[in-house]
C-alpha atoms as a printed R data frame, in Angstrom:
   type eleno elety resid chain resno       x      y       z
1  ATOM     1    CA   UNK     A     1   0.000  0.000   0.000
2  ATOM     2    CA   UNK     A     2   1.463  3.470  -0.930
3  ATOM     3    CA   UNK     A     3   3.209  4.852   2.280
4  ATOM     4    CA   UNK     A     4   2.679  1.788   4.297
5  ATOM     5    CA   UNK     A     5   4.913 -1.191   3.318
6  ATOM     6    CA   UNK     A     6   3.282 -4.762   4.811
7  ATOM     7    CA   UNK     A     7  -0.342 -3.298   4.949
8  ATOM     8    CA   UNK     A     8  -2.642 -5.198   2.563
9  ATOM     9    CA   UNK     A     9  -4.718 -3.068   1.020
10 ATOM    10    CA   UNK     A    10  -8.564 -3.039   0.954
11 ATOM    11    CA   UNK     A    11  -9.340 -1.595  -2.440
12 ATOM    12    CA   UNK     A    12  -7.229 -1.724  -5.576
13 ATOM    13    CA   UNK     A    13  -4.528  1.188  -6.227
14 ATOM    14    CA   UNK     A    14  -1.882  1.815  -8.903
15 ATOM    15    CA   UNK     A    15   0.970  3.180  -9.525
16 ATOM    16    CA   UNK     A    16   3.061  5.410 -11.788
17 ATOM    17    CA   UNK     A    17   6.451  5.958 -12.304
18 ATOM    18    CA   UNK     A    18   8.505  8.327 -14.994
19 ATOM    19    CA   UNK     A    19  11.886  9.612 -14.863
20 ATOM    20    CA   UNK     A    20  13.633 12.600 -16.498
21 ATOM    21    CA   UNK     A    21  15.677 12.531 -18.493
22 ATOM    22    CA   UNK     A    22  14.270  9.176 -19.827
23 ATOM    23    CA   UNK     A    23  15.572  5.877 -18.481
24 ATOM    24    CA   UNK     A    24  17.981  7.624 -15.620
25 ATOM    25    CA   UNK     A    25  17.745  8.236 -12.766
26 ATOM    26    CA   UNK     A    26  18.242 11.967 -11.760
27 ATOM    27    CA   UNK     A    27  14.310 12.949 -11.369
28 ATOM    28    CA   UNK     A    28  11.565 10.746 -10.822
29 ATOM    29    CA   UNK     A    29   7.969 10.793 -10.188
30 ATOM    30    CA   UNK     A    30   5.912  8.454  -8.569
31 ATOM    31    CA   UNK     A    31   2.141  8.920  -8.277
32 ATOM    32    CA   UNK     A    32  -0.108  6.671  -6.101
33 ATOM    33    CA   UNK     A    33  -3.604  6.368  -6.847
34 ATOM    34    CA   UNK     A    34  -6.863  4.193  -6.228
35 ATOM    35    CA   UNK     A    35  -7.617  2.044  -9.723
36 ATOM    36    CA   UNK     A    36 -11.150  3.268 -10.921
37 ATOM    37    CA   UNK     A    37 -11.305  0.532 -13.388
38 ATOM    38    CA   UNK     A    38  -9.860 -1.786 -15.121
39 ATOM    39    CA   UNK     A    39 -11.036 -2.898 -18.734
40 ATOM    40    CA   UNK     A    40 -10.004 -6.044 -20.589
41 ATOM    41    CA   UNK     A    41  -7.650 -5.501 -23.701
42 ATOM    42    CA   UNK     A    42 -10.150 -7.987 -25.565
43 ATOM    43    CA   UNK     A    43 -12.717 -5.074 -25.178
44 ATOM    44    CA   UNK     A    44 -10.679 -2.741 -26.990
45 ATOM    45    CA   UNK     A    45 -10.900  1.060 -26.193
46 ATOM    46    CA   UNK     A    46 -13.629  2.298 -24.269
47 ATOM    47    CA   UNK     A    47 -16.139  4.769 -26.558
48 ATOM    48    CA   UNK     A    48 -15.287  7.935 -24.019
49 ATOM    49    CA   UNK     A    49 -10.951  7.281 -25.053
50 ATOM    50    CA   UNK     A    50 -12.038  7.416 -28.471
51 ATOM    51    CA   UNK     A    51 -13.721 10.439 -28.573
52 ATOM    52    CA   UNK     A    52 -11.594 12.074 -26.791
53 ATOM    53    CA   UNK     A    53  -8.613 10.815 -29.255
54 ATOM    54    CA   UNK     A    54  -9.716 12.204 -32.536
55 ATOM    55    CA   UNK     A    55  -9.453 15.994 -30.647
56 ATOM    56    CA   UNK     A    56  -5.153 15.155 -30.380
């Protein structure tokens, strides 16, 4: 569980990692979250993603 190592967690969370400059070391971000949802790749893209693609 983010910020408490050994506690099981009672809902599902994720997280993120990136580093600057790209694969080192010298920054890094890591961002904890709770998990919304998950969707199946076999489902493909959910409709909202796709609309929201085409305005990139």
């Amino acid at each position: 569980m983010p910020e408490r190592p050994g506690v099981r967690p009672d809902k599902p969370y994720i997280t993120l990692t990136a580093c600057h400059p790209k694969y080192a070391a010298q920054q890094r971000w890591i961002v904890h979250g709770e998990l919304e949802r998950a969707i199946p790749r076999s489902q493909g893209l959910p409709a909202g993603y796709l609309d929201l693609a085409g305005d990139r």
